[in-house]
Structures are given as C-alpha cells and as structure tokens.
Backbone bond lengths (Angstrom), bond angles and torsions (degrees), N, CA, C in turn:
res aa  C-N    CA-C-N  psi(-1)  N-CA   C-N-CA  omega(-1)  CA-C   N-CA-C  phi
1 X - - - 1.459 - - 1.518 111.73 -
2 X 1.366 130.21 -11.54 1.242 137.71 165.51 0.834 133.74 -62.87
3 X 1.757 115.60 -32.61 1.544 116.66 169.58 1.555 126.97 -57.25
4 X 1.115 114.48 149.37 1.547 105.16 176.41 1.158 109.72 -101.13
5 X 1.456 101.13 166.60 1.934 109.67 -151.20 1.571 80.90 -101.69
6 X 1.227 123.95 -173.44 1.271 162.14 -132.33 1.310 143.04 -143.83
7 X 1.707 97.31 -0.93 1.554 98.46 -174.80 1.644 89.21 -136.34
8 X 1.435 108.30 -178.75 1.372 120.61 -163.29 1.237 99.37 -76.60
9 X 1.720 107.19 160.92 1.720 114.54 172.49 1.575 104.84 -123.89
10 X 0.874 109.92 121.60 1.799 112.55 -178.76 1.716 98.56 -93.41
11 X 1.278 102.62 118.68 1.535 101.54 -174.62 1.693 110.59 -106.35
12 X 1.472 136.64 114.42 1.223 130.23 -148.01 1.555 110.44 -97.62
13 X 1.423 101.09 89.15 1.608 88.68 179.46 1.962 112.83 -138.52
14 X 1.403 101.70 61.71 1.261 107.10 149.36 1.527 149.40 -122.75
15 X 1.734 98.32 49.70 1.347 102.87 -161.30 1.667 89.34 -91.39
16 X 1.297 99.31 -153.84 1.272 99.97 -153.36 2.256 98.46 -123.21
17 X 1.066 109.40 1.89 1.640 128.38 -152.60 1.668 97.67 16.64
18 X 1.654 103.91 83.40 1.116 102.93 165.69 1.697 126.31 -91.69
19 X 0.881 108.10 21.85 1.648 129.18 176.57 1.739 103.96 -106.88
20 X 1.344 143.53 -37.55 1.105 148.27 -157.01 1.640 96.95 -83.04
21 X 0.856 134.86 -23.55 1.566 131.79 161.96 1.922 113.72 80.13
22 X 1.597 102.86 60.65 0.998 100.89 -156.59 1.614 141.30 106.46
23 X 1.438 86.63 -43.93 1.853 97.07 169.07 1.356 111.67 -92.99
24 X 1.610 123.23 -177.70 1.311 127.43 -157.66 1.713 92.69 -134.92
25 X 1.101 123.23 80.00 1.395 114.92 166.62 1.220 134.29 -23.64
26 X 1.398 114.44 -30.63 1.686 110.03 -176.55 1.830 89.12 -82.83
27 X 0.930 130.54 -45.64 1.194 128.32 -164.66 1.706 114.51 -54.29
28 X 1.629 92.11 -31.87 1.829 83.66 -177.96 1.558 141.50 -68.74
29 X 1.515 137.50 125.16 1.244 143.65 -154.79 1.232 109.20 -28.88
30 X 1.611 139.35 117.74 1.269 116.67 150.52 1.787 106.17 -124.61
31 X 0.924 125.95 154.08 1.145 136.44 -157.10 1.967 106.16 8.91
32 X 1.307 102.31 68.86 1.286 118.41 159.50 1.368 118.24 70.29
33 X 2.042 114.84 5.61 0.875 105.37 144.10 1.641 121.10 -135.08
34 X 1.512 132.69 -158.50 1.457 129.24 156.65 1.180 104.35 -42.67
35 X 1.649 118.40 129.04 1.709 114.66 154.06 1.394 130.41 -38.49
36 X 1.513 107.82 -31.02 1.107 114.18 -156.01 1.956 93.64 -82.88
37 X 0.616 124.72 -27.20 1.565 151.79 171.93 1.327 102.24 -53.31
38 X 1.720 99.40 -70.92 1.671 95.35 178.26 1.563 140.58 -33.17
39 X 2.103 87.18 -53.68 1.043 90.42 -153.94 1.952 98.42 -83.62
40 X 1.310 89.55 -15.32 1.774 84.36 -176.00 1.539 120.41 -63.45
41 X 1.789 104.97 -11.66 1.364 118.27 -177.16 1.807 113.31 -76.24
42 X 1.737 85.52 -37.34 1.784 101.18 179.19 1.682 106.22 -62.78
43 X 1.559 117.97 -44.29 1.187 91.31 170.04 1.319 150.06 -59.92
44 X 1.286 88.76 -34.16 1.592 126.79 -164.92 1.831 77.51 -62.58
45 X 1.397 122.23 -102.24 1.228 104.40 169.64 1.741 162.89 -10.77
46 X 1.502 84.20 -12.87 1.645 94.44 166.18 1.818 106.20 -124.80
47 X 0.944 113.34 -18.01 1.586 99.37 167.51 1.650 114.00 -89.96
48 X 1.407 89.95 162.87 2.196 93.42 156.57 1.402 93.12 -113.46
49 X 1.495 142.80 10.51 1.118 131.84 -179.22 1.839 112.63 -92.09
50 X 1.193 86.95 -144.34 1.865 97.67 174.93 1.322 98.74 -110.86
51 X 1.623 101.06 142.52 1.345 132.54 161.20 1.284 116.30 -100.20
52 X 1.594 120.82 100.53 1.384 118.56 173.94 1.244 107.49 -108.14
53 X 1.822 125.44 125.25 0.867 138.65 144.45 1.296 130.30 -74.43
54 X 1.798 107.14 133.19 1.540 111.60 -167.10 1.864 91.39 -82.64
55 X 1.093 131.31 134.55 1.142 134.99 161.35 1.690 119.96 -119.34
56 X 1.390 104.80 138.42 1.792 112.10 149.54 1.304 109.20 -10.76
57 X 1.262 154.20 151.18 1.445 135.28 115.06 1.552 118.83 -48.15
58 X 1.276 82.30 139.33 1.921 109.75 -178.59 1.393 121.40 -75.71
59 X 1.619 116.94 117.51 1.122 110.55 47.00 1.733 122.34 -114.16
60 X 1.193 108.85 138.50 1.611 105.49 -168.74 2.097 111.25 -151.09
61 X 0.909 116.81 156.15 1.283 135.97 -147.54 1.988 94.17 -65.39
62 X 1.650 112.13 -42.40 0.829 124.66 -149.52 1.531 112.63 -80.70
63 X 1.481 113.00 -22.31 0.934 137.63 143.23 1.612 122.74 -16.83
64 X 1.085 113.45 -64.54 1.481 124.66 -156.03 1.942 98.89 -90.65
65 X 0.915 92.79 -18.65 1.847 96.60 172.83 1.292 124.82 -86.74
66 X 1.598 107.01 3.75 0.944 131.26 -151.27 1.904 106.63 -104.04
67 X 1.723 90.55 -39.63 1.330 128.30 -170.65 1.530 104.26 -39.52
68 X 1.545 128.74 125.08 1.525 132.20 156.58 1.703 103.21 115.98
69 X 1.339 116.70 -10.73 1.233 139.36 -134.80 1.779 97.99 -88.82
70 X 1.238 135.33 144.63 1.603 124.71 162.41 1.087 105.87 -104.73
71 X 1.785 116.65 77.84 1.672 135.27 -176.12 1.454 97.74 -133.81
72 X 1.324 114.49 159.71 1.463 138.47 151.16 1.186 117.58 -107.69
73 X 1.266 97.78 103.19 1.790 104.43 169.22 1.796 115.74 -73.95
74 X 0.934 94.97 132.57 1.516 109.36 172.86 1.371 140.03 -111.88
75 X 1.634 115.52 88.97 1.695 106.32 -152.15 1.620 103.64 -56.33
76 X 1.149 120.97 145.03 1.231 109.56 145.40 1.454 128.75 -118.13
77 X 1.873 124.33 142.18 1.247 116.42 -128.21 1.381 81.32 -89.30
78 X 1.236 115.88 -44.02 1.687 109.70 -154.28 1.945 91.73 -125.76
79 X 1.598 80.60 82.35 1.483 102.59 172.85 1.293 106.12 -74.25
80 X 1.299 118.09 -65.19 1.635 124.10 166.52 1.636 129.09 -2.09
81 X 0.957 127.30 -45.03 1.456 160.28 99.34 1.677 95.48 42.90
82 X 1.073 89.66 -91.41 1.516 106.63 -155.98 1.635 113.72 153.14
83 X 1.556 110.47 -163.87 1.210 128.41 165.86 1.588 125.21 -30.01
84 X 1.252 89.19 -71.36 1.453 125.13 -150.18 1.825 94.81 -75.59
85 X 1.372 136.34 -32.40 0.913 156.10 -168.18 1.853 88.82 -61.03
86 X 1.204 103.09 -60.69 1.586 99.40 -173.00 1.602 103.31 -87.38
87 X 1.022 137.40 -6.28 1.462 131.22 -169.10 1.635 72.80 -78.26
88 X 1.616 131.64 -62.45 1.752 131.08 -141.00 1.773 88.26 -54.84
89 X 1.638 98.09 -58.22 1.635 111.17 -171.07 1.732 112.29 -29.36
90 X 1.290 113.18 -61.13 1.493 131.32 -159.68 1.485 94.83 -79.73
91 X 1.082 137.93 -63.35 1.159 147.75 -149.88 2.209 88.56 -54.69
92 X 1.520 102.12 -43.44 1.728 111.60 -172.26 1.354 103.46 -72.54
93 X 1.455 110.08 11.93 1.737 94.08 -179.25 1.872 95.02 -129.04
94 X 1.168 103.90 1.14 1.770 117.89 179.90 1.606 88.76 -57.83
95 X 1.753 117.40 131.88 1.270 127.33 179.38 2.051 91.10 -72.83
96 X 1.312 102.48 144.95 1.649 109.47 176.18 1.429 125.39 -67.50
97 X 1.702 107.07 -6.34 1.500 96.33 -175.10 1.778 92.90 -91.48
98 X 1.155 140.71 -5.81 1.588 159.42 176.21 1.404 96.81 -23.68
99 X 1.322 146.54 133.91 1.190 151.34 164.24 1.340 117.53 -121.24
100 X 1.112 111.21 -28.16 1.776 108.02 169.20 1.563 90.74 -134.42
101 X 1.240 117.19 177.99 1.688 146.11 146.95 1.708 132.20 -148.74
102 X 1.145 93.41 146.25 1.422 106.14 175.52 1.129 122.91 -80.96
103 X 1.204 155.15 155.02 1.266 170.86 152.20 1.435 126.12 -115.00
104 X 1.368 113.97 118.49 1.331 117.64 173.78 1.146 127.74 -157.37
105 X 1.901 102.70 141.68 2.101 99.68 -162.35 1.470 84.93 -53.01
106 X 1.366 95.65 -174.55 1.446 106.17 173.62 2.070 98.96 -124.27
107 X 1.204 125.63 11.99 1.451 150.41 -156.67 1.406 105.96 -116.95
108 X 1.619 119.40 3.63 1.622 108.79 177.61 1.612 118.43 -124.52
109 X 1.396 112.45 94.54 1.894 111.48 -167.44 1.005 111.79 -45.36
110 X 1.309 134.53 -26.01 1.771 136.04 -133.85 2.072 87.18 -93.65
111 X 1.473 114.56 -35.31 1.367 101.74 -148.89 2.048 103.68 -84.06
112 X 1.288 93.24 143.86 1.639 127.55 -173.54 1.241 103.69 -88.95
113 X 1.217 97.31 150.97 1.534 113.40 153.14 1.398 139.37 -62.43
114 X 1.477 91.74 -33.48 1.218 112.47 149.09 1.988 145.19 -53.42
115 X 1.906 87.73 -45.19 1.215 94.79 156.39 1.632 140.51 -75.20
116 X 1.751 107.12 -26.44 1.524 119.34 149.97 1.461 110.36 -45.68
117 X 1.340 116.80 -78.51 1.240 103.17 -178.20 1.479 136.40 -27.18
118 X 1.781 115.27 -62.91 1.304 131.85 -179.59 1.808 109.32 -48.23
119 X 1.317 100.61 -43.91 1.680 97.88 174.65 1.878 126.10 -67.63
120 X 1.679 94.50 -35.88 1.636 105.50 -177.65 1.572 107.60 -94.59
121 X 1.187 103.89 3.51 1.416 110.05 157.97 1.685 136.10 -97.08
122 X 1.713 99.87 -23.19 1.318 106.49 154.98 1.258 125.65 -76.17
123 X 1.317 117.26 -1.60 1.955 109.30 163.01 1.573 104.07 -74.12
124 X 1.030 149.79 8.73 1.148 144.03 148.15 1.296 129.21 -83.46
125 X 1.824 98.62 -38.98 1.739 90.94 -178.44 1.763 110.73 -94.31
126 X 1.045 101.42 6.80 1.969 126.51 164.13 0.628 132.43 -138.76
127 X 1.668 112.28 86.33 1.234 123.30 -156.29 1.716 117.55 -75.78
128 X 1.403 76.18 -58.39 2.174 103.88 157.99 1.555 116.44 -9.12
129 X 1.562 113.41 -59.54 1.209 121.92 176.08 1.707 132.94 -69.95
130 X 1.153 93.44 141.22 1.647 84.41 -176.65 1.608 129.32 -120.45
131 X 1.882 90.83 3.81 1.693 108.56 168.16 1.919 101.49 -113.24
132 X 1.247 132.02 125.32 1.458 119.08 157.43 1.304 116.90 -121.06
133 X 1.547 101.15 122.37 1.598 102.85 175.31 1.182 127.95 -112.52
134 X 1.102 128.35 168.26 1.481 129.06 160.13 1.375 109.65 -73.30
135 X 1.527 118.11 150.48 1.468 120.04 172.09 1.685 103.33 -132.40
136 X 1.376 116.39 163.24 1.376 110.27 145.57 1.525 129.71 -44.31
137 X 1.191 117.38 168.75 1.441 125.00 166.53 1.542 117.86 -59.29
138 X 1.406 98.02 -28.84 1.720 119.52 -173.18 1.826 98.34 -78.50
139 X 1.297 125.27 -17.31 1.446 128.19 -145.99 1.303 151.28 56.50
140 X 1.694 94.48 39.23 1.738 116.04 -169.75 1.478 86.52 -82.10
141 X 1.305 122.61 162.70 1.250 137.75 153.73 1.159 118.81 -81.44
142 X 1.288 125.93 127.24 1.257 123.95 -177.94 2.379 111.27 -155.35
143 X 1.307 125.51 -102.66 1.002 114.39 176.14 0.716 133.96 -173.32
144 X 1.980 159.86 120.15 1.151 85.09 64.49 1.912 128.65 -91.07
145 X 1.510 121.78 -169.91 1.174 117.33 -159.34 1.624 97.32 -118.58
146 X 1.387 116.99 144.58 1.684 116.59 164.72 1.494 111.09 -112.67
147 X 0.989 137.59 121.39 1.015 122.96 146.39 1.493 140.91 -94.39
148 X 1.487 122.46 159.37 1.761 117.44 -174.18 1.653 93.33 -96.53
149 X 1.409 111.97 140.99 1.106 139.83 -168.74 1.722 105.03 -57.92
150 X 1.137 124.59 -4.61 1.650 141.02 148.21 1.495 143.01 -36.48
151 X 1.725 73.17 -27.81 1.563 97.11 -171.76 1.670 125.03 -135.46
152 X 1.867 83.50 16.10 1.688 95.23 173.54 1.250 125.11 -84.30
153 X 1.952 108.93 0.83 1.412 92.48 -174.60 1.982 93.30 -105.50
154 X 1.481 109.07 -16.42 1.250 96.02 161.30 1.935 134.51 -72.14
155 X 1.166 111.31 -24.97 1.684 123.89 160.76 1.234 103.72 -52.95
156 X 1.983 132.60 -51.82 0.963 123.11 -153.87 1.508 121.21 -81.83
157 X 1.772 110.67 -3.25 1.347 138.62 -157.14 2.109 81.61 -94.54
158 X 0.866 125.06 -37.48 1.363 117.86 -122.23 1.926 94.23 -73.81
159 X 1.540 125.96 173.43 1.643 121.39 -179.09 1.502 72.71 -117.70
160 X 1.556 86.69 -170.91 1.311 114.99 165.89 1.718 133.44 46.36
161 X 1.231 111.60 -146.48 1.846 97.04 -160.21 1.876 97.94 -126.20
162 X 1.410 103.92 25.55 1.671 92.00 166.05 1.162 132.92 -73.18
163 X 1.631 99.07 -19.25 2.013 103.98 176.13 1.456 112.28 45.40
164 X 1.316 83.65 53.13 2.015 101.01 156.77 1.865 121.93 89.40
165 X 0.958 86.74 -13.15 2.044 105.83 174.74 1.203 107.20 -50.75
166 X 1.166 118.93 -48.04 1.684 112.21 -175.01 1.723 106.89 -63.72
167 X 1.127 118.29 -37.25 1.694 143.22 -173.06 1.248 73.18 -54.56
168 X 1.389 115.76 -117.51 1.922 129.44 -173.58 0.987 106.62 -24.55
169 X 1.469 149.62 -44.34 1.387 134.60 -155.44 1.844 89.40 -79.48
170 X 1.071 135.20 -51.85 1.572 123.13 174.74 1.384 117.70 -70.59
171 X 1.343 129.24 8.22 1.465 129.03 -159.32 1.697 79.49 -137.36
172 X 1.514 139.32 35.45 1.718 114.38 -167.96 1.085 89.39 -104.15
173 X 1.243 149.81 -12.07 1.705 141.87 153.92 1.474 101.04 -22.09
174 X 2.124 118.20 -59.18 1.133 105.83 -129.60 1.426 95.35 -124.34
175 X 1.502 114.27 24.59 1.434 123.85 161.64 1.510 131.43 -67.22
176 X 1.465 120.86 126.32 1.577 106.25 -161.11 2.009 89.75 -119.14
177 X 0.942 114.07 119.85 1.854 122.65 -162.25 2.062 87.84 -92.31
178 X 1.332 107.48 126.86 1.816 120.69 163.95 1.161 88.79 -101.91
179 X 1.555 101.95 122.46 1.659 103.32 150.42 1.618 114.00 -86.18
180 X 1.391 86.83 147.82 1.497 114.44 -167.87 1.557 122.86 -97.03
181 X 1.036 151.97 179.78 1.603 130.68 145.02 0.736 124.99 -58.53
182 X 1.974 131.23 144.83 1.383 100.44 179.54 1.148 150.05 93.59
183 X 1.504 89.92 -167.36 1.860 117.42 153.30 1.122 120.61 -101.35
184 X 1.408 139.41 2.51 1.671 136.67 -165.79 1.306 107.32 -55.62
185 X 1.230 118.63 -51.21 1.308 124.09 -167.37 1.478 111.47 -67.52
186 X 0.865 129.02 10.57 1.970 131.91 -174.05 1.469 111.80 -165.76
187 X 1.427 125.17 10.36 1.152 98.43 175.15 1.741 119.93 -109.28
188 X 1.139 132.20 110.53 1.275 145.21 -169.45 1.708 103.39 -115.63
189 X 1.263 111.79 147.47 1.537 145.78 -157.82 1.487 101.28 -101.38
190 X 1.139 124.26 123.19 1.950 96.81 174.07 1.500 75.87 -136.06
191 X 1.177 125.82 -38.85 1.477 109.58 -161.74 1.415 131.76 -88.79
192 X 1.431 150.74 -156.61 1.166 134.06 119.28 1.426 115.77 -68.16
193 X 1.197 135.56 -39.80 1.154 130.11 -169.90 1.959 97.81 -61.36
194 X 0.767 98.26 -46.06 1.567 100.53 -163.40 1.599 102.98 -67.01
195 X 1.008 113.63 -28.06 2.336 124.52 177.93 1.418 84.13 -68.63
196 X 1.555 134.06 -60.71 0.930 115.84 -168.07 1.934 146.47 -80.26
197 X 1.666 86.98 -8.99 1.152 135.44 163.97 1.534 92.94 -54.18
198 X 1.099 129.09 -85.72 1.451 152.83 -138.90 1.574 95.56 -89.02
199 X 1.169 139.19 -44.20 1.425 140.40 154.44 1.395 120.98 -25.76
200 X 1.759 110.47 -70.32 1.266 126.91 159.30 1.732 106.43 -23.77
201 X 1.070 82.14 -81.25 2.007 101.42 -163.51 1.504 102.65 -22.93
202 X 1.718 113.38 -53.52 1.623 116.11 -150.60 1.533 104.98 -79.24
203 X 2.183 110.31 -1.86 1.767 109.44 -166.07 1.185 100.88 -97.54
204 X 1.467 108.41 5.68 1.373 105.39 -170.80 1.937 117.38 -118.60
C-alpha cells in the first residue's frame, strides 16, 4: 500500500472560503504549516504523476505557500463559479496519455497518504468500477475521488459548484466506496467555529 500510484491528482483549491469571514482556510496552520501546503505535499507524496492545483488567478496569497513545491498551479479564470469551474480548468491541462485521475478538496486535514493511496490503489483490485472513492468507516461517501479517463470529457462539460455529483450520480452502478478512517473522508473546515472546533478535539 506504500507504493505510489501513477496517475495525476487534481488538487481543488480555488474557492473563495466564503464562510471563514475574512480568513483564508487553506492558509490556516495545520501541523505547522498552511493547509494548503500540506495537502499539496500529501499529494505530491503519493503520486509519481502531476499534481495540478486549481488556483485563484494570480496574484493571490496561496500562491506563495506553494513556493519550492513539485506542483502545477493552475489559475482558474472563473473560479467564482464554483467547483466544477476548476474541475473543467484542470481536467484541460490533464497530460492525454492520463487514464485515471484523482481528485481532491484541498479543505480536509484528516486525509493521509495513506488514505490516497488505499483509494488509488483500489482501481486495480476493481477493475469493474469506474468511480473510486473514499468513504467513512461508517460507509458515507465522501473523498478522495478517482476517476477512469471515460468520464473526463463528461467532468469537463460540467457548470456550476457540484464538483462531480452529477458524474457519479449517473455512473452509481459503477462506484466502488474505500473505507477510510473514521472521518477522513468528509471532514472539511468552512468555518472559524469549526477550525476551532476541530483544534480543541486533537488537544485533547
């Protein structure tokens, strides 16, 4: 389960944290650095492929945390949008020989390298399937998401801020769910209350 998989990771981080009231969620400390940092490190660490990050257009904060990094940032123009705005963006910069991809918020502390792996490693031992996700321990669906290269020209079609639901919701025949630890697979930060929520939890 250690090896790293092989195909690209689209890492989703051009929203806007319009719930944080001022602050920038990717930016806030988690294990001593920007999340947004973190998690671009977790990918970077479980693929040998490319890591494209959906980004703001520049110039922007997120940028610079970014710095030293073996990532591709990817502006996206009409972040505003939603989701799906950067899934179309990233998906147009996916190299063509690409056969699957990863997807992942870039907004959830809990997820491992470990847990990348376990999910981009079940497209091998299920083959059948052509969505793989992460789930809770409980078996919620949640993320991160793979997709088979089948369904990149439908992701790349998509408007708005569903970030890929419509894709799976017509493809749920052929969804294969990894359980994850936990909560990894679903737990995302939008608020302050909730950073601080979740702060608490880990001092105790």
């Amino acid at each position: 389960m250690s090896a790293r998989f092989e195909f690209p990771v689209i890492l989703l981080a051009a929203g806007q944290s319009a719930r944080m009231r001022g602050r920038d969620k990717l930016l806030e400390d988690v294990e001593g650095m920007a999340l947004l940092r973190r998690q671009a490190m977790l990918a970077r660490a479980a693929t040998s492929s490319l890591v494209l990050i959906a980004l703001p257009p520049a110039p922007h904060p997120r940028y610079g945390v970014l710095e030293g990094l073996d990532v591709t940032p990817v502006p996206v123009k009409h972040a505003d949008e939603g989701m799906n705005a950067s899934l179309r963006t990233a998906i147009a910069a996916l190299p063509a020989s690409a056969i699957h991809l990863m997807v992942v918020l870039a907004d959830m502390p809990e997820l491992t390298v470990a847990d990348l792996g376990a999910v981009a490693h079940s497209v091998a031992t299920h083959p059948d399937a052509l969505i793989w996700r992460g789930a809770t321990d409980k078996g919620e669906p949640g993320h991160p998401t793979v997709f088979h290269r089948s369904l990149f020209q439908a992701l790349g079609a998509l408007k708005g801020d569903s970030g890929g639901k419509d894709v799976i919701t017509a493809h749920q025949n052929r969804v294969h769910l990894v359980a994850l630890p936990t909560n990894h697979a679903r737990l995302d930060l939008d608020t302050p209350e909730a950073w601080q929520a979740w702060r608490a939890s880990r001092e105790t």
